[in-house]
N, C-alpha and C positions, 0 to 999 in steps of 0.2 A: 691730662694723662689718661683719667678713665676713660674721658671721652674718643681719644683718639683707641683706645683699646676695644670701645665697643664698637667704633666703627670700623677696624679690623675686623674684628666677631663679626660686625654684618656682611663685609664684603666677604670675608669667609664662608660663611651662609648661600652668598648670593651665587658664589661661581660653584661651589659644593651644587646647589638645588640644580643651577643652568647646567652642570655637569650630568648630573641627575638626570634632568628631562632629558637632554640630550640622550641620553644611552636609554633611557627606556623608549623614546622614538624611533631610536635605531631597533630595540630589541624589536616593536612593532610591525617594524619596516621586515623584518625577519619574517614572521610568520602571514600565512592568508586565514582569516576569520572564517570560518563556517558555521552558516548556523543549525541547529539541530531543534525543531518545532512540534513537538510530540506529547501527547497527553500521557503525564505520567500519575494523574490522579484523576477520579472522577469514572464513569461508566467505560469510557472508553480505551482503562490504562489494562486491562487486561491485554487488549492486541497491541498496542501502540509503543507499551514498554520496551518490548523485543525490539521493536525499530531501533530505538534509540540505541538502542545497548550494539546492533549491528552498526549503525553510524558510526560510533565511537569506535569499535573494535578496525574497519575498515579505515578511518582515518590513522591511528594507528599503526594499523602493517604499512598504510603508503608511507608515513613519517619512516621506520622501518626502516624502507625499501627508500631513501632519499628524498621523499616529499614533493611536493610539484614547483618545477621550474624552480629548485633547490632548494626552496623553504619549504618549513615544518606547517603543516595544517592546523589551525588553534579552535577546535570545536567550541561552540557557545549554546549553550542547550537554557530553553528555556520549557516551564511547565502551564499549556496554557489549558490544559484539566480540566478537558473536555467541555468548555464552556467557548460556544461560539464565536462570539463579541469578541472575547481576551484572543480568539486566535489572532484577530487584525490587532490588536495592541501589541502582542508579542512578533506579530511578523514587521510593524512597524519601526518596534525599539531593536529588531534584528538590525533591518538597514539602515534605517538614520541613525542609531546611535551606534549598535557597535559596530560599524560598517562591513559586516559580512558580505563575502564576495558570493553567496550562494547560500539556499536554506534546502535541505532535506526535510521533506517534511508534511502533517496533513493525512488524513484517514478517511473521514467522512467527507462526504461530498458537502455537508454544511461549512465543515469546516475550511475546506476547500475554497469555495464559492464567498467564503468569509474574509480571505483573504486576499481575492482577486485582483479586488482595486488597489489596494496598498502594493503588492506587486506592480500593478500597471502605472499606478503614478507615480512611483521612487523607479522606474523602469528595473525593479528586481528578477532573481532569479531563483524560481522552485520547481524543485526535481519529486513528482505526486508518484510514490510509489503502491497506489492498490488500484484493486481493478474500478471500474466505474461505470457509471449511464451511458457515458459518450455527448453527444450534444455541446460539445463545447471544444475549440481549439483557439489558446493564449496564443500569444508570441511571448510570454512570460515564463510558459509551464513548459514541462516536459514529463511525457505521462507515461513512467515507465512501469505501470500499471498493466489490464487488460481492459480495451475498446469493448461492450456486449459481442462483438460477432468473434472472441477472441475467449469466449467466458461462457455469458448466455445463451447465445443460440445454440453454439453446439450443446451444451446441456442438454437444451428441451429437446432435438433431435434425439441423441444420444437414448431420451427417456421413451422417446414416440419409436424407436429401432427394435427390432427383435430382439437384440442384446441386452436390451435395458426397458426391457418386459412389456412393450406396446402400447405404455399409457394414453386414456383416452379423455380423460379427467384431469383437471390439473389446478393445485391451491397452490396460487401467488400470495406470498406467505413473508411481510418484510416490517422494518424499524419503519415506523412511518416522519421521512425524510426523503428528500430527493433522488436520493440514488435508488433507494428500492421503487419507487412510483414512476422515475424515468426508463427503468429495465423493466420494471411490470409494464409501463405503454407499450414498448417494444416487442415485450415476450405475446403481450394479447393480441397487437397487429401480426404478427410470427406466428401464432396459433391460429389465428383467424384465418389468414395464409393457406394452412394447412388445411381446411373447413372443421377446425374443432367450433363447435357452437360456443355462443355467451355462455348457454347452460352450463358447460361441462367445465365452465372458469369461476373459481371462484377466490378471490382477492382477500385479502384482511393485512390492517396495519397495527401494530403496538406502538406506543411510545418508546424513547431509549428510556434503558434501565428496568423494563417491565419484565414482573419477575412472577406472578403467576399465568399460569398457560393451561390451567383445567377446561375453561370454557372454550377455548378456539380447537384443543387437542379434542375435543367431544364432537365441535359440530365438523372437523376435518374426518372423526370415523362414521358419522351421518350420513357427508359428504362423500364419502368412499365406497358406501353400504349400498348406495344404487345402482350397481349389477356394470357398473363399466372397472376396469382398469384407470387405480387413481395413482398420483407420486404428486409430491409437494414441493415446488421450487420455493427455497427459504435462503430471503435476501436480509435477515434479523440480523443485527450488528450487535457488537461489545457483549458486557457481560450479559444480556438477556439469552444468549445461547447455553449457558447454562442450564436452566432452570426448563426452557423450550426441552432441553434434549433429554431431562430428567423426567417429566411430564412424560415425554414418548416414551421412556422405559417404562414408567409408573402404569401407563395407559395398555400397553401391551403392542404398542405399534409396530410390526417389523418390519422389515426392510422389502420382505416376501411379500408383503400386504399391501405397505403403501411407502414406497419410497423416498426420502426424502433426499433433493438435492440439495447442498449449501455452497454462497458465493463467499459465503463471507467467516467462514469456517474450515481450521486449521490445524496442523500441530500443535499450536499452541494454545488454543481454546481447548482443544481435546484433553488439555493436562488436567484443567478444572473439573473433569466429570467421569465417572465409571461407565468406558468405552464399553463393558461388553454387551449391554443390550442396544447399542446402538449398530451390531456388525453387518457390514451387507448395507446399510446406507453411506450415500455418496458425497463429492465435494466435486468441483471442477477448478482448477488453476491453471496456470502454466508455470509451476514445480511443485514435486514433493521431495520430502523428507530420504524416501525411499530411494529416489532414483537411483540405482547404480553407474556411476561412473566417475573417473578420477578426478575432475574438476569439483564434481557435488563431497567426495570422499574427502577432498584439502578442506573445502566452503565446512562442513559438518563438524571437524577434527576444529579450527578454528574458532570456532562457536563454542564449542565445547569446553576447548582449553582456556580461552577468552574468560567462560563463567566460572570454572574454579580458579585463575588468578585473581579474579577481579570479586571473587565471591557474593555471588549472586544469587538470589533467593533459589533454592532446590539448585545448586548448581547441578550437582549429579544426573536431575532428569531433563536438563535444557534441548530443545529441538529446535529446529529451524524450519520456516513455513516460507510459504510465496511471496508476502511482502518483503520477507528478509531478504529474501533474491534480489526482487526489485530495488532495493536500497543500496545492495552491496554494488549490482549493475549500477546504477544510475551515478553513484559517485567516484567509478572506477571509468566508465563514458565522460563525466565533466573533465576531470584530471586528463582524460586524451584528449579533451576537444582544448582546454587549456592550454595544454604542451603545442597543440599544433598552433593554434590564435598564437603562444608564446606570450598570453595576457588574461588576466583576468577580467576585462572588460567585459559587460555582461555581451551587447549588442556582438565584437568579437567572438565571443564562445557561442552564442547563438549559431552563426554562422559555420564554427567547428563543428558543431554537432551531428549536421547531416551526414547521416551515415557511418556514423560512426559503429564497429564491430565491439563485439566483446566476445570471447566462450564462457559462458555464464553456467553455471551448477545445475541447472535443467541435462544439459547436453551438448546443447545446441550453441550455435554462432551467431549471435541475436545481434538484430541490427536497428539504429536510430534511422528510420524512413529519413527518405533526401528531404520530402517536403513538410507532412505532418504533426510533426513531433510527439508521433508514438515510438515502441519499439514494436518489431515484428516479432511473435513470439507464438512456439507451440503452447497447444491446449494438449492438457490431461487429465482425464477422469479418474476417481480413485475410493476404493471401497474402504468405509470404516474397517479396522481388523481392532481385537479384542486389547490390543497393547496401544491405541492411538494414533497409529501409520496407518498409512494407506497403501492399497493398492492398487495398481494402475491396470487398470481394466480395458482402456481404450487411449488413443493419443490420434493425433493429428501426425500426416508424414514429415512434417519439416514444421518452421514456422511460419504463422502467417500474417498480413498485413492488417494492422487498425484501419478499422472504417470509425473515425470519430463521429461523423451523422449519419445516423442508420437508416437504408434504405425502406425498413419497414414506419417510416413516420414520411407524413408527406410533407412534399417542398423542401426535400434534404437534399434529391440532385440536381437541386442549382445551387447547391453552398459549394464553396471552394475549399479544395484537400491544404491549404494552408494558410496558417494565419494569418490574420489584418497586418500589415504593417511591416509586414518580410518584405 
């Protein structure tokens, strides 16, 4: 009798648990995995944080608004804290284990480049939302970043223009990693171009995380002191732009004197430091904060409201910057190229992609190139102001096309506008 009772209890047990899997399989089958690959600890959670918090907030409103191809989005957020190596672990245990159908994700070009292969060999899918060197086109990536001729060059134009004081001197000025040393190649062939001499170039890198800046801020007013018109293109990433910008207040640098332009500096790095002796120095993106228009006005309002729900450190003073565009596009472009494919298939969504539209919070109707997989996107220049915004000094007339290998490096126009393996 007991025995026949425990073996009730067991088969009880057994169709209960197969019950069980059963419907959390289904529940599975329910949602698509996304993954979310963002350094929330370590040098580089100062910018990177925001990403995330817009991934989540944008996955979100589409649940909201119906979800894609009728299921709910199941974000998977992992922290791989700024330490390079763990990006490829974390981008790895993205797709093999939780099988995300797509990662949001990535900042630095290390980190980037870190996880290249593990995309290429599980044939995954990531959406790089900041600007970068160029020199590289995945059939894995899509770079809804800015290309240098979308970023840099017009910068160092913009500085060399009588608007932006005729600079004749110029400190390349960056985190010493790839992306600042592939955009300094660049900008020195682009200067050379123009016949600025080697002299009038003068380069320096830091480490990430490097946090005093007395000595570089000394020999840049040396450097500036010999009777030409100087400005400083600064490719410095994560929290070291703190300390940099503090340094130029401290030093007496202004704007009037020597201008500083920054790639990789934002609304939201500006939150860490007291703008006003920084006003009158520049930033180049394709968005700010500022824009005026109903798209950027909904994007702003949502961010906002997003951090006092979700309570968020300083909800009150949250801002939105250029990456956060990029992020909010990029996974508002997969969800259309999805709906069209009618599949999560990476290789299918690849295929949707080209060309695909969005009106994005810039202004503008930005679009996924038919073959490269950049977006076309306006540039705007924009001057510190004493509160952290910017102001938009100069813009580009519409948006324009990524050149991912930059003419100014040789042996780039025999590379092909699209990736291996399209």
């Amino acid at each position: 009798m007991v025995r026949r009772n425990f073996m009730k209890t067991v088969s009880a047990v057994a169709v209960t648990a197969a019950f069980g899997l059963g419907s959390l399989s289904a529940l599975a089958a329910e949602t698509i995995k996304v993954g979310i690959l963002h350094s929330l600890s370590g040098t580089m959670a100062i910018s990177e944080t925001a990403l995330k918090e817009t991934a989540l907030m944008t996955i979100a409103d589409i649940n909201k608004h119906g979800g894609v191809l009728g299921k709910k989005l199941e974000p998977v957020v992992v922290d791989p804290a700024s330490n390079w190596p763990l990006f490829a672990e974390k981008a790895r245990q993205l797709l093999s284990k939780d099988k995300v159908a797509v990662v949001f994700g990535c900042w630095t070009s290390v980190s980037r480049k870190s996880v290249l292969p593990v995309f290429k060999e599980l044939n995954g899918l990531l959406f790089y939302p900041v600007q970068y060197e160029g020199e590289e086109l995945e059939k894995n990536v899509f770079y809804t970043g800015a290309a240098p001729n979308q970023q840099a060059i017009p910068a160092v134009e913009y500085l060399m223009s009588k608007d932006g004081g005729e600079a004749k001197r110029f400190v390349l000025l960056g985190t010493d990693y790839v992306y600042p040393r592939t955009t300094n190649k660049i900008l020195r062939a682009f200067l050379k171009s123009k016949g600025v001499a080697d002299a009038d170039i003068m380069e320096e890198y830091t480490p990430f995380g490097h946090s005093d800046y007395q000595t570089i801020i000394a020999k840049i007013k040396k450097f500036s002191s010999e009777g030409k018109k100087t400005a400083v293109v600064s490719t410095i990433n994560g929290d070291s732009n703190v300390p940099f910008y503090k340094e130029l207040g401290n030093a007496g640098l202004k704007a009037t004197d020597v201008p500083v332009i920054a790639f990789s500096v934002g609304e939201e790095e500006l939150r860490g430091v007291d703008a006003k002796p920084l006003v009158g120095h520049l930033a180049a993106w394709n968005y700010f904060m500022s824009l005026k228009n109903p798209e950027n006005e909904k994007f702003v309002k949502m961010y906002k409201d997003w951090a006092k729900q979700n309570k968020l450190p300083n909800a009150g003073t949250v801002v939105t910057n250029d990456p956060m565009e990029a992020t909010f596009v990029g996974i508002h472009m997969w969800k259309q190229a999805v709906e069209k494919a009618k599949s999560t298939d990476v290789d299918k969504v690849i295929a949707a992609m080209a060309g695909q539209t969005f009106n994005a919070p810039s202004g503008y109707t930005l679009k996924m190139d038919e073959t490269n997989h950049h977006l076309w996107k306006p540039v705007f220049i924009g001057e510190i102001k004493a509160d952290g915004q910017f102001d938009v000094v100069w813009k580009t007339k519409g948006p324009i096309r990524a050149q991912p290998w930059s003419p100014f490096i040789a042996g780039n126009d025999k590379k092909k506008d699209a990736p291996e393996g399209k």
